[in-house]
C-alpha positions in Angstrom: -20.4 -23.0 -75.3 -17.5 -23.1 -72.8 -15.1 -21.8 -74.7 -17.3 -18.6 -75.5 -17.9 -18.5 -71.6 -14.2 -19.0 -70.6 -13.2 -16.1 -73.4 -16.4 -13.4 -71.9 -14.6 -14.2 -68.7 -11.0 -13.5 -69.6 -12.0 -11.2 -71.4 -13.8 -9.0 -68.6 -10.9 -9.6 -66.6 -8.4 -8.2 -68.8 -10.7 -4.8 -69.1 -10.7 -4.5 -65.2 -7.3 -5.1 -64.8 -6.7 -2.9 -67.5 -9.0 0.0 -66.4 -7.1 -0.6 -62.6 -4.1 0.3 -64.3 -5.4 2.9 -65.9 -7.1 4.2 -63.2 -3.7 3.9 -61.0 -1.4 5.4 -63.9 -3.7 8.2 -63.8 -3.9 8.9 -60.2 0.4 8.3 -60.0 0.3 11.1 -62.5 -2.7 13.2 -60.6 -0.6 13.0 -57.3 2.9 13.6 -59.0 1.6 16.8 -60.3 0.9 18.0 -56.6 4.6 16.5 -55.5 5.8 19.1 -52.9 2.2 20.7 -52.3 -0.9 19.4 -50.0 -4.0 17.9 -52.1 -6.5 20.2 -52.7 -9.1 19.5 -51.0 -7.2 19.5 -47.4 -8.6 21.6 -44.7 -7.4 22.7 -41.4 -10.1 23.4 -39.7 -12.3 26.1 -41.8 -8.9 27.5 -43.7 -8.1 25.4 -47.1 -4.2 24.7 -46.9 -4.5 23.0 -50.3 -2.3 23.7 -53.2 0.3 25.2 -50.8 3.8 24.0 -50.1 4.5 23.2 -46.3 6.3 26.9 -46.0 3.5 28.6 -47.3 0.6 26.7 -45.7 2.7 27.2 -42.2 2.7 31.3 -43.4 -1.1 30.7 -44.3 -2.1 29.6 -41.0 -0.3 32.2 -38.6 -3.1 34.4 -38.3 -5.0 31.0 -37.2 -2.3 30.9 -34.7 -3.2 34.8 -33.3 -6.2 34.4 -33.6 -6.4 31.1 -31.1 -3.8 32.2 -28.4 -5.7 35.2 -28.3 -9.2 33.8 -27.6 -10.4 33.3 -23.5 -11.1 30.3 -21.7 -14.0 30.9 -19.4 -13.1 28.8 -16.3 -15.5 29.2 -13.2 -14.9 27.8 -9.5 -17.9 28.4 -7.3 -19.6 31.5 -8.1 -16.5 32.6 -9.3 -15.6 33.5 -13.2 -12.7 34.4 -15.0 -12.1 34.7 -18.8 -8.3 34.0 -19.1 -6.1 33.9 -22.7 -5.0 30.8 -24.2 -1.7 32.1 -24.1 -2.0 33.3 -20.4 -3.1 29.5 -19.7 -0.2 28.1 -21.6 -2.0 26.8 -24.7 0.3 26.4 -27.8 -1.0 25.8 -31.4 1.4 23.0 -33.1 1.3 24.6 -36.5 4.0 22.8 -38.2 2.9 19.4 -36.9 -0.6 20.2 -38.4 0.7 21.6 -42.0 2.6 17.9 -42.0 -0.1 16.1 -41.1 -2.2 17.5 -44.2 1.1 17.0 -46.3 0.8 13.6 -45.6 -2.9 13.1 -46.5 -2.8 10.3 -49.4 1.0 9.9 -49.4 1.7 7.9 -46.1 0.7 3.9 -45.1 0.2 1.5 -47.7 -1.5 1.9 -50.9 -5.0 1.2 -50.2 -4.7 3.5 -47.1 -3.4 6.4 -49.3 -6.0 5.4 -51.8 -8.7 5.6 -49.6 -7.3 9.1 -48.0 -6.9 10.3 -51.9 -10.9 9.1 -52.6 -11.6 11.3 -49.3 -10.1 14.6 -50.7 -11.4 13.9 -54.0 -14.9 13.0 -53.1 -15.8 16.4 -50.8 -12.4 17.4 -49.2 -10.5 16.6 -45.8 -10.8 18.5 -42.6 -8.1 18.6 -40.2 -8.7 19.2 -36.4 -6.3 22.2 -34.8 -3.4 20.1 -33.2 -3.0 22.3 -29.6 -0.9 21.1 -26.7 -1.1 22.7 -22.9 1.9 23.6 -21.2 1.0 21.9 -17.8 3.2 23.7 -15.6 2.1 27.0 -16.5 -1.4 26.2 -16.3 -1.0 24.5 -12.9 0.4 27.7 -11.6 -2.5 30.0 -13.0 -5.2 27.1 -11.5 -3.5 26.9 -7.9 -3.7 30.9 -7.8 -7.0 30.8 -8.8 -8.1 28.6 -6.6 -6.1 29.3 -3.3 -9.0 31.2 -1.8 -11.6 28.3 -2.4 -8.7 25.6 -0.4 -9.7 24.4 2.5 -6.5 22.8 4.3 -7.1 19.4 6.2 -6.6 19.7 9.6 -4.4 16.7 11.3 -6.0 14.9 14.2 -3.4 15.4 17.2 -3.7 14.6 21.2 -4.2 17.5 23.8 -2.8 17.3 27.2 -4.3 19.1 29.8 -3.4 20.7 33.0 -4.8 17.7 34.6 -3.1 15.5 32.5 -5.3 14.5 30.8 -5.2 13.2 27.1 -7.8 14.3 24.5 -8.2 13.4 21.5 -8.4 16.3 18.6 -10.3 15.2 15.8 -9.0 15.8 12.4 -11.1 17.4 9.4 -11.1 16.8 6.1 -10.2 19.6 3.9 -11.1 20.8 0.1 -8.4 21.2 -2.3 -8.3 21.7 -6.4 -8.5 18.4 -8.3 -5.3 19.6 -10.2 -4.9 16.8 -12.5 -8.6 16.6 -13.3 -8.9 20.6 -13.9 -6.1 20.2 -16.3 -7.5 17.4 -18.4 -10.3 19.3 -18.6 -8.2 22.7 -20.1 -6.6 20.0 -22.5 -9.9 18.9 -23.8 -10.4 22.5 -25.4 -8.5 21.4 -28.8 -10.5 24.4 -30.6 -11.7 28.4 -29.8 -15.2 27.1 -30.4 -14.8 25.7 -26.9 -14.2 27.6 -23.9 -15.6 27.0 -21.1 -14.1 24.7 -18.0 -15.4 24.6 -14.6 -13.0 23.8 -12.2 -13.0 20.7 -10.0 -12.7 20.3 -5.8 -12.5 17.2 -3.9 -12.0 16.1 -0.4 -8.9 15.8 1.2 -8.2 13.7 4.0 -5.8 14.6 6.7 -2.7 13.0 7.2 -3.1 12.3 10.4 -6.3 10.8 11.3 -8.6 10.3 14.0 -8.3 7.2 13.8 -4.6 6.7 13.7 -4.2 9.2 16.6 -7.2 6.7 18.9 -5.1 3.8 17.5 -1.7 4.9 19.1 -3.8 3.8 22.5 -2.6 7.3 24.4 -5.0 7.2 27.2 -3.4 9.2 30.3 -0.3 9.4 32.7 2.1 6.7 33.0 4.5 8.2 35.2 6.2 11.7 36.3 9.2 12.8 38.1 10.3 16.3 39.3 14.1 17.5 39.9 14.8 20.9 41.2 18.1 23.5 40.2 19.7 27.0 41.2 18.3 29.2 38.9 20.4 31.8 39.4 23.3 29.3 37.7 22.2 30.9 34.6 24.5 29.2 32.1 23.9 25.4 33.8 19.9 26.6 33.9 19.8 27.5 30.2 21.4 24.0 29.2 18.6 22.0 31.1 16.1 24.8 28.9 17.6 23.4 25.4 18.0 20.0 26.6 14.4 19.5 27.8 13.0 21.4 25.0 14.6 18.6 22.6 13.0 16.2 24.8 9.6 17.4 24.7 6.7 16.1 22.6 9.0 13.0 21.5 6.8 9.7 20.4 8.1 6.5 21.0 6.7 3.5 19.0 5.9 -0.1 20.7 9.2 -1.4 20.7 11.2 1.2 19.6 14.7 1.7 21.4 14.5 5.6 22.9 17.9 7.3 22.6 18.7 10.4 24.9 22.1 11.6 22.5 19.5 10.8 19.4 16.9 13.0 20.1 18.6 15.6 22.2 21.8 15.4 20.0 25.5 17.3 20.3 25.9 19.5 23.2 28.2 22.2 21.8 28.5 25.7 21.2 27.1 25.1 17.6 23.7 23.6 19.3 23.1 26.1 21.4 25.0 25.4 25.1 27.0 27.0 27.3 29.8 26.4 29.4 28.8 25.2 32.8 30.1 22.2 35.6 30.2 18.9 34.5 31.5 15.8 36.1 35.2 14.4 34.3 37.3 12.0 36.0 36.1 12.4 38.8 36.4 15.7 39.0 33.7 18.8 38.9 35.0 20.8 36.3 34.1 23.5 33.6 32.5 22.1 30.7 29.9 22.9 27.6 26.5 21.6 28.4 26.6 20.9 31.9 23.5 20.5 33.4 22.2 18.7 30.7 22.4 15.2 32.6 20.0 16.7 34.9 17.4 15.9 32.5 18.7 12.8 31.3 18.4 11.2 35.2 15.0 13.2 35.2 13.8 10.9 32.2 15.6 7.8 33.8 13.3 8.2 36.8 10.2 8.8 34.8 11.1 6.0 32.5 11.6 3.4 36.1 8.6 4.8 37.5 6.8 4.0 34.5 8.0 0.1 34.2 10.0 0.8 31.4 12.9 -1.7 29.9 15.9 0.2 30.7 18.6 -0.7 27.8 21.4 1.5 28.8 22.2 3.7 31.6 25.3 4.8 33.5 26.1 6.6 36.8 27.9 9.3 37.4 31.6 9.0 39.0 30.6 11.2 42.0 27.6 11.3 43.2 25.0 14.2 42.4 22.8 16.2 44.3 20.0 16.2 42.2 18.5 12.3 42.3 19.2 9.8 45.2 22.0 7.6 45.0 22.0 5.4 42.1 18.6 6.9 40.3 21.2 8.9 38.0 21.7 9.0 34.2 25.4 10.4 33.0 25.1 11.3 29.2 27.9 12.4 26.8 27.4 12.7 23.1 29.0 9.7 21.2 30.1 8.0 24.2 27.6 7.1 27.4 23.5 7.0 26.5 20.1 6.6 28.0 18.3 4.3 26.1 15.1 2.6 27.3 12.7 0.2 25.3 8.8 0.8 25.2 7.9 -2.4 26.0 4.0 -1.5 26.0 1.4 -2.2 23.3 0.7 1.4 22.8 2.7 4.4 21.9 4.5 6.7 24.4 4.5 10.5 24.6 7.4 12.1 26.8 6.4 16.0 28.0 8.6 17.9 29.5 8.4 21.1 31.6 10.8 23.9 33.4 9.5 26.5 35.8 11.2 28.3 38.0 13.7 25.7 39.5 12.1 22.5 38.8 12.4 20.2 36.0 9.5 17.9 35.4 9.7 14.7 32.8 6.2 12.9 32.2 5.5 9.9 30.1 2.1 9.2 28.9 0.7 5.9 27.6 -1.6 3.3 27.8 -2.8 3.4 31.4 -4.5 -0.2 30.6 -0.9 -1.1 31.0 0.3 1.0 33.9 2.0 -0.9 36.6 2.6 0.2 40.7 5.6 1.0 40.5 8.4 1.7 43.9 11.9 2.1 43.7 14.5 1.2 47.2 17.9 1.7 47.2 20.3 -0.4 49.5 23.5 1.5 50.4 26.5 -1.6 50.6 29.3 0.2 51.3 30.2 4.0 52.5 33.6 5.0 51.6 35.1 8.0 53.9 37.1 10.4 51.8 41.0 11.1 51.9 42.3 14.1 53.3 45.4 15.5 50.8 47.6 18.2 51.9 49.3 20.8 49.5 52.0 23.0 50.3 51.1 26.7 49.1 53.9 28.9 49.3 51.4 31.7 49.3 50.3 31.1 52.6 51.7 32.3 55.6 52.7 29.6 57.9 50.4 28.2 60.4 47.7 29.0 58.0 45.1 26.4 56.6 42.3 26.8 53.5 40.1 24.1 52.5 40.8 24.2 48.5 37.8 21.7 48.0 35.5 19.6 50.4 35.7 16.1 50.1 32.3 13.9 49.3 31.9 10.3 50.4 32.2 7.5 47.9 28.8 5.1 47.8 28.4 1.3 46.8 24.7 0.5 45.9 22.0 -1.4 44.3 18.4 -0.3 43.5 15.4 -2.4 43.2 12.3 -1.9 41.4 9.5 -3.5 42.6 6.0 -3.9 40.0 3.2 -4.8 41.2 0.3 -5.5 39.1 -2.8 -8.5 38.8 -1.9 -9.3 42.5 1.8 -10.1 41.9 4.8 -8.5 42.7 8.3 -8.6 40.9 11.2 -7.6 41.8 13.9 -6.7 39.4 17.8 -5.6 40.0 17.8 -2.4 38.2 21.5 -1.4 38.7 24.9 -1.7 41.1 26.8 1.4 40.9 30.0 2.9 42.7 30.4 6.2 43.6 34.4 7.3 43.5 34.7 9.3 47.1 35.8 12.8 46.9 39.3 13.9 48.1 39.5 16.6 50.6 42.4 18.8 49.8 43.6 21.5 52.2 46.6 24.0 51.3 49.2 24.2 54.0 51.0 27.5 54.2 54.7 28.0 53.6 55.6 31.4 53.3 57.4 32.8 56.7 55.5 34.8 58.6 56.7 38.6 58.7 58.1 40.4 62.1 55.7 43.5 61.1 52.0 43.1 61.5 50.3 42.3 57.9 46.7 42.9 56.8 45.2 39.3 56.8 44.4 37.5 53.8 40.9 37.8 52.8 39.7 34.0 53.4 38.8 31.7 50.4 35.9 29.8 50.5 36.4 26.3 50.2 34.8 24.3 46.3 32.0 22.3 47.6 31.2 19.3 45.5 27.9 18.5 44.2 26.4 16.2 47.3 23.2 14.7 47.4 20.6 16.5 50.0 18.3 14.8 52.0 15.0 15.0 49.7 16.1 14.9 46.1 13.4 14.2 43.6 9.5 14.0 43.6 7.8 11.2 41.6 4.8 9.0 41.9 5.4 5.8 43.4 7.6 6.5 46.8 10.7 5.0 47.4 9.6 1.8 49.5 10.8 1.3 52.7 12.6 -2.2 54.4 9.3 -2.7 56.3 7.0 -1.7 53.3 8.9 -4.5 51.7 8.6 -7.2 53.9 4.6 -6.2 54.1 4.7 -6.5 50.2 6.3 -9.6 50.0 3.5 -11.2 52.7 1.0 -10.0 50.3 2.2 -11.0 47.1 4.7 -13.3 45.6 8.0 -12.2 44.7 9.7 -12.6 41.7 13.5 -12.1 42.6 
C-alpha cells in the first residue's frame, strides 16, 4: 500500500515538474520570438507600444510628446488665473526613458519578477504612466513673475532718532512671499495632461531684523555729545570732515567690540574721495590729503570720554590744535596711529554724526541705564616758550624784518576723567601728552639797500599755526574746575 502511495507521489511530481518545464520552454520560446520588440500587451499611457522596436515605439509616441507640451497648466494665485503651456513652464516628456522602461517589462530582475511582469501583459496588458520631469529653473522664473505683484516685502524693524534725541523703536512687519519650493512641487505632481490645475502657495515671511532683536540691542537714549566748530570757507579741509563724518555715521558697536576710527572711516586718499588740505607732519603744518579729517576723530574721542568709554588707543597731535583743549585730541593716519575705544556697556552703541554750517557734532547713544556723570580737567605741567630762528633772505632789503611763521607754545599735560555714579566717584588718568613748541622764524634782509627811492615791498603776512582759542568744544559734562574738585571729593570717595 506504500509503495503504490510513494509511486502516485513521484509520480505527480514528475508531471509538475515536467509541465514547469514545459510551461518555461514555452514561454523562453514565446519571449525569444518578441527579442528586440516590447510585449504586446504594453501600454504607455492610452497608446499601445507593443510589437514595436525601441526606434519605432520612440517615433510612435512623438505626437504624445506634441500633444503634452502643448497642453496648459491652469495655475491661479488669488483671484488671479493664468493658463500657461507645459513647454512655457519647462515641462519635458522623457520619451526614450519611457519606451525603455516598457522594453524592459518581463526581461529585467530575476525570474519570478519577469514571470510575474510576463503573467501581467498576458493576463489584460501593462499600462505605463508618462515619465515627465520639470525643468526647475525655468519654472521658478515664470512663478516669481507671476507672483511679484502678490509679494509683500518684510519690513526690517530699525531705531529712529529724533530731533530730541530721542530713540524709537520701528517695529518690523512681516511680509508675504511665494512658497517657491512648495509651488514647484506642486507643478511636478502634474505627471499627466489629464491634470492641470495648481494653485499657488504664499506664506509669511519674517523680517530680518526683528522687533525684538532691535528692543534687545537695549538702545534707550543719549549717552554723550560733543560739538567742534571749523572755517567753512576752507572748502577743501571742510569737505574732508563731510566724507569722514559721513563714514562715521550710523556705525553700531557691539558689547565689547573694539571700535576702530582707520576701520570704519578707512584710507584717506584721492581714490576715497579727499582732498588736499593742512595736516600736521613733524611738527610741522603742511599740505596734505585729508586734512581735516582728525577733526572728527578728536570729535569722537570726546564723545567717546564723555560717555565713560574704555579708550584703547589714542594719540596727540605734535602741535597743539585749535579745535579741542589741550590734550582732548585724537591724531589719525591710515595704517599707522588709530582711535580705538571698547564698548564696555551691556547694550549696543549707535555713533550719529552731524555737520552744519561750521560745526561738527559726534553723539553716541546707548543704554542710558548705564550712563555715568561724566567731567573731564586738564592740568597744564609745563609751558614751553617758543624759539625765535632767524634766516637770512637775500631778497630783502636790509634793515627789513618779515615774520615767515608765528611760533606756538609747547604744552606738558595730563587729563583726568572723573565718573561719578551710585554715589561714588572715580578718577581715572586718561592721558599725559607733550606738545612740541612752535619755532618762530623771521627772515632778516640782506640785499643792500638802493641810493634811488624804490616802491616798497608789498608786506607778507606772517603763517599762523593752528593755536588753541579760548572756548574750543561744547559737550555735556563741563570741564570741572580745581574747586569743583575738591567739593567732589568731600562728597564722594575717590578712586585715584
Amino acid at each position: 500500500m506504500r509503495c503504490e502511495e510513494s509511486f502516485g507521489t513521484s509520480h505527480k511530481l514528475i508531471f509538475l515538474v515536467s509541465l514547469l518545464l514545459s510551461l518555461g520552454i514555452g514561454v523562453s520560446a514565446w519571449v525569444c520570438s518578441w527579442q528586440d520588440k516590447i510585449f504586446p500587451g504594453v501600454k504607455v499611457g492610452n497608446i499601445s507600444v507593443g510589437g514595436f522596436t525601441r526606434e519605432q515605439a520612440i517615433e510612435h509616441l512623438l505626437p504624445l510628446q506634441e500633444e503634452f507640451l502643448s497642453s496648459s497648466v491652469t495655475v491661479v494665485l488669488g483671484e488671479q488665473v493664468w493658463k500657461i503651456k507645459r513647454k512655457d513652464l519647462g515641462y519635458q516628456l522623457r520619451i526614450e526613458e519611457i519606451v525603455e522602461q516598457a522594453y524592459q517589462m518581463g526581461r529585467r530582475g530575476p525570474f519570478w519578477k519577469r514571470l510575474w511582469e510576463l503573467g501581467k501583459i498576458l493576463r489584460g496588458g501593462v499600462s505605463l504612466p508618462l515619465a515627465s520631469s520639470l525643468d526647475r529653473g525655468k519654472a521658478s522664473s515664470v512663478l516669481e513673475k507671476l507672483a511679484q505683484n502678490f509679494i509683500v516685502p518684510p519690513e526690517d524693524a530699525c531705531l529712529r532718532i529724533t530731533e530730541k534725541d530721542e530713540v524709537v523703536v520701528i517695529p518690523g512687519k512681516p511680509g508675504k512671499v511665494l512658497d517657491l519650493e512648495a509651488s514647484l512641487r506642486l507643478l511636478e505632481g502634474l505627471r499627466s495632461s489629464s491634470v492641470s490645475r495648481v494653485v499657488l502657495q504664499l506664506r509669511e515671511q519674517q523680517p530680518h531684523i526683528t522687533t525684538d532683536y532691535i528692543e534687545g540691542m537695549k538702545i534707550r537714549g543719549l549717552l554723550s555729545s560733543y560739538t567742534t566748530y571749523f572755517d567753512v570757507n576752507n572748502v577743501n579741509r571742510t569737505y574732508n570732515i563731510h566724507v569722514a563724518a559721513d563714514a562715521l555715521d550710523n556705525q553700531f558697536v557691539k558689547p565689547g567690540e573694539v571700535f576702530s576710527f582707520n576701520h570704519v572711516v578707512g584710507p584717506r586718499s584721492k581714490e576715497a574721495g579727499y582732498k588736499e588740505a593742512l595736516i600736521v607732519f613733524r611738527d610741522e603744518f603742511v599740505p596734505g590729503v585729508g586734512g581735516g579729517v582728525c577733526q572728527v576723530s578728536s570729535t569722537l574721542y570726546n564723545a567717546a570720554l564723555l560717555a565713560g568709554l574704555e579708550i584703547v588707543e589714542r594719540s596727540n597731535h605734535s602741535l597743539p590744535v585749535w579745535y579741542v583743549p589741550l590734550g582732548r585730541d585724537a591724531t589719525v593716519a591710515y595704517g599707522w596711529k588709530d582711535l580705538k575705544f571698547r564698548n564696555n556697556t551691556s547694550g549696543y552703541l549707535l555713533i550719529r554724526t552731524r555737520v552744519r554750517g561750521g560745526a561738527l557734532t559726534v553723539k553716541i547713544f546707548g543704554n542710558t541705564e548705564e550712563k555715568k556723570d561724566v567731567q573731564l580737567k586738564v592740568v597744564v605741567d609745563q609751558i614751553l616758550e617758543p624759539k625765535t630762528v632767524t634766516k637770512e633772505d637775500p631778497n630783502l632789503y636790509q634793515g627789513k624784518t618779515v615774520v615767515e611763521q608765528e611760533g606756538c607754545k609747547g604744552y606738558k599735560v595730563r587729563v583726568y576723567r572723573y565718573l561719578k555714579k551710585s554715589g561714588r566717584l572715580e578718577k581715572q588718568l586718561v592721558s599725559s601728552d607733550f606738545y612740541h613748541p612752535l619755532d618762530k622764524i623771521v627772515r632778516v634782509g640782506t640785499m643792500p639797500v638802493p641810493e634811488t627811492p624804490v616802491p616798497p615791498l608789498p608786506e607778507e603776512k606772517p603763517l599762523s599755526p593752528l593755536l588753541p582759542p579760548e572756548n574750543e568744544g561744547e559737550e555735556e559734562g563741563s570741564e570741572i574746575s580745581e574747586q569743583q574738585e575738591g567739593e567732589l571729593q568731600d562728597q564722594v570717595g575717590v578712586n585715584q
